[in-house]
C-alpha positions in Angstrom: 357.8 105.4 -4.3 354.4 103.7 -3.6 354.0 106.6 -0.7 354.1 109.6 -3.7 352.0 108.0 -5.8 349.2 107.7 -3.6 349.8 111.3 -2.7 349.6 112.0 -6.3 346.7 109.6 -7.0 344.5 111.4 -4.1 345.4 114.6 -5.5 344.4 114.3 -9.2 341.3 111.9 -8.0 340.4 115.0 -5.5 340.4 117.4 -8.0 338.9 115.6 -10.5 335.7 115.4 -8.1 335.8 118.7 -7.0 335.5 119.5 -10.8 332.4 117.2 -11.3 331.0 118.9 -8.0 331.3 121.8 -9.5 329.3 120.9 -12.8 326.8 119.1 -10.5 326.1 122.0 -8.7 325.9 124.3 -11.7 322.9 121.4 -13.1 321.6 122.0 -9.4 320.9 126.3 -10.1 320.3 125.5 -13.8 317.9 122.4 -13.7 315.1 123.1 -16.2 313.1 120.8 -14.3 312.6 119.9 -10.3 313.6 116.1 -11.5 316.8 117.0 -12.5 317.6 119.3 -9.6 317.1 116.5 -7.4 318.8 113.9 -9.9 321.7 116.8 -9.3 321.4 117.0 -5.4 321.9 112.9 -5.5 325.1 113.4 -7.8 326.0 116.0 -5.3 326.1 114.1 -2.4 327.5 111.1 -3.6 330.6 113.3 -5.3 330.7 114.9 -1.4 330.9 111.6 0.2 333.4 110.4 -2.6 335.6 113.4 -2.0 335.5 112.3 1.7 336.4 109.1 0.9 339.8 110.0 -0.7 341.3 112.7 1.9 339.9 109.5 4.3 342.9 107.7 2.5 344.8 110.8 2.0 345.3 111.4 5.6 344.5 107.5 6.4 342.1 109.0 9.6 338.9 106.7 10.6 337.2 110.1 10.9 335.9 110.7 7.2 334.9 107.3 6.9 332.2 107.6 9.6 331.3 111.0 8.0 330.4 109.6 4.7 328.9 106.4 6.3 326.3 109.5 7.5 325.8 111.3 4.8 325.1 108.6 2.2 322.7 107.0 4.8 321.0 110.8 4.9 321.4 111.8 1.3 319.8 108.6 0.4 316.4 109.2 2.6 316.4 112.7 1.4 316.6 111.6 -2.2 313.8 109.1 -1.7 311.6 111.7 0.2 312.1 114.3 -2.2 311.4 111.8 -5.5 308.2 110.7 -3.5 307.0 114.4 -3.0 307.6 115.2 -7.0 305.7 112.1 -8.0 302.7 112.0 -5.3 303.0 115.3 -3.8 303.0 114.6 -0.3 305.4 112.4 1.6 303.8 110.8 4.5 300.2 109.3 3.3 
């Protein structure tokens, strides 16, 4: 009983982020602004790493828990170099 409704759980919580990955990327073509295309690339990447996450306890493999470990590590440096460029214009002084 407990076993099928993790399965189902995963499922629904799966799709539900594929749907918000899919309105994050549509904010990431149709930002008005370069702030909210990288406020977009940040809700991107965390959504990813998210998604990861649950076929990590879908399939209960180590594997897409070291992946996500990576990209929120790089996701969060690119987010930082990319707010630094919009405000100052260059990134390394």
């Amino acid at each position: 009983m407990s076993a099928a409704i993790l399965s189902w759980s995963t499922l629904i919580a799966a799709l539900m982020l594929a749907a918000a990955i899919g309105c994050a990327a549509v904010r990431l073509l149709r930002g008005p602004r370069a702030q909210d295309r990288v406020l977009a690339l940040d809700t991107l990447y965390l959504l990813a790493a998210t998604l990861l996450l649950v076929f990590g306890i879908r399939t209960g493999s180590t594997h897409y828990f070291e992946a996500t470990l990576l990209i929120t590590l790089l996701g969060f440096v690119s987010t930082a170099a990319l707010s630094r460029f919009l405000m100052r214009g260059e990134v390394i002084e």
